[in-house]
C-alpha beads as a LAMMPS data file, in Angstrom:
LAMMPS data file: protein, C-alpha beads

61 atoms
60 bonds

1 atom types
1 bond types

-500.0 500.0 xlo xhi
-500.0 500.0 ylo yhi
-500.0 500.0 zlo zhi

Masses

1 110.0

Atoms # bond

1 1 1 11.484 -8.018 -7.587
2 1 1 8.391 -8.304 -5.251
3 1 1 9.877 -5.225 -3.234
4 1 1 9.623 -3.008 -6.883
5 1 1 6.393 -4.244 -8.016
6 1 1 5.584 -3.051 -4.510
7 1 1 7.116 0.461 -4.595
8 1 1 5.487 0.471 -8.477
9 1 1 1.552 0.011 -6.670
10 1 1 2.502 2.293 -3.995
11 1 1 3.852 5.202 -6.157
12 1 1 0.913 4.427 -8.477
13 1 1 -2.383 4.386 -5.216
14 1 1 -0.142 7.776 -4.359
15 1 1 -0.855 9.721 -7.747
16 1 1 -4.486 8.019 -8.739
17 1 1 -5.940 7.251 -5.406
18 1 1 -8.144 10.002 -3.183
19 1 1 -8.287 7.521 -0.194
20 1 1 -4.451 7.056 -0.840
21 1 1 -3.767 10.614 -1.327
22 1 1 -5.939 11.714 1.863
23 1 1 -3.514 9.068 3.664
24 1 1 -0.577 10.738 2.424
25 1 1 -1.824 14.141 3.573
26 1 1 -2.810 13.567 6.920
27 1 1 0.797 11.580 7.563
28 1 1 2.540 13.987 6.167
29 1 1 0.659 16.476 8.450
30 1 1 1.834 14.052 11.587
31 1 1 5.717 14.177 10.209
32 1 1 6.179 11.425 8.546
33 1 1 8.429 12.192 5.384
34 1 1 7.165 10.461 1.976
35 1 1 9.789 7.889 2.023
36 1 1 8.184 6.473 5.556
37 1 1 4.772 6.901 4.047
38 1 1 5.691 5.047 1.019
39 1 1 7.054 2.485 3.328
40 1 1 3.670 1.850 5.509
41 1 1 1.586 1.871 2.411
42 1 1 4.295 -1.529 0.917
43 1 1 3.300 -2.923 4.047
44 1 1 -0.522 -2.245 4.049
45 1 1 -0.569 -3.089 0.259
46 1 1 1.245 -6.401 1.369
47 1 1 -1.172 -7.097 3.624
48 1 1 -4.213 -6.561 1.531
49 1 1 -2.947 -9.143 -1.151
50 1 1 -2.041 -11.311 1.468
51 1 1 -5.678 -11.341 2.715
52 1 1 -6.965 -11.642 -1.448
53 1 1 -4.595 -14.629 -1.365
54 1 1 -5.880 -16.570 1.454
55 1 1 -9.497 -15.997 0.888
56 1 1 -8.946 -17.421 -2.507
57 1 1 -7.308 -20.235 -1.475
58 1 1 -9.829 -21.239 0.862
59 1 1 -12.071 -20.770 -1.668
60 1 1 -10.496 -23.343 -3.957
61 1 1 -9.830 -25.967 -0.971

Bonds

1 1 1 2
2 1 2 3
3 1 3 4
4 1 4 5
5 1 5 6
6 1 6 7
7 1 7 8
8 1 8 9
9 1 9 10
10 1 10 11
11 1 11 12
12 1 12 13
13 1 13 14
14 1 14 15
15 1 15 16
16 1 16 17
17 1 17 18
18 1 18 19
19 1 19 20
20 1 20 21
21 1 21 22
22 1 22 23
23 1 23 24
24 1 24 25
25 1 25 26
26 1 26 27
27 1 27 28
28 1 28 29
29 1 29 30
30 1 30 31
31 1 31 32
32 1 32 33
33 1 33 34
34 1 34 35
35 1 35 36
36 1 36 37
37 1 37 38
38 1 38 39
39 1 39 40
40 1 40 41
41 1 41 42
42 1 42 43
43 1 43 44
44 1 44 45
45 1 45 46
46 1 46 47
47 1 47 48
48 1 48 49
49 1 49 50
50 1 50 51
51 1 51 52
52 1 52 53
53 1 53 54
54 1 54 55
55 1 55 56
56 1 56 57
57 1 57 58
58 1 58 59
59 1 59 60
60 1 60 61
């Protein structure tokens, strides 16, 4: 379920975001096909709400 809601904010930053589409653009450019793209933005999306997470934890402790 986490890997869908995921793949959902991905597909979504790649049709509504210009920072996201720019990304898309200049990876595609280096040869990535959309399906590796989509995989590195999962990751960096992960990553982001990872950092959200822990900074709002710390908050609360």
């Amino acid at each position: 379920q986490a890997n869908r809601v995921l793949h959902i904010v991905a597909v979504v930053r790649l049709r509504y975001c210009p920072r996201t589409q720019a990304y898309l653009q200049r990876r595609t450019e280096q040869g990535l096909t959309k399906r590796d793209i989509i995989r590195c933005l999962k990751r960096y999306i992960l990553r982001e709400a990872h950092t959200a997470i822990m900074k709002d934890l710390a908050l609360t402790a």
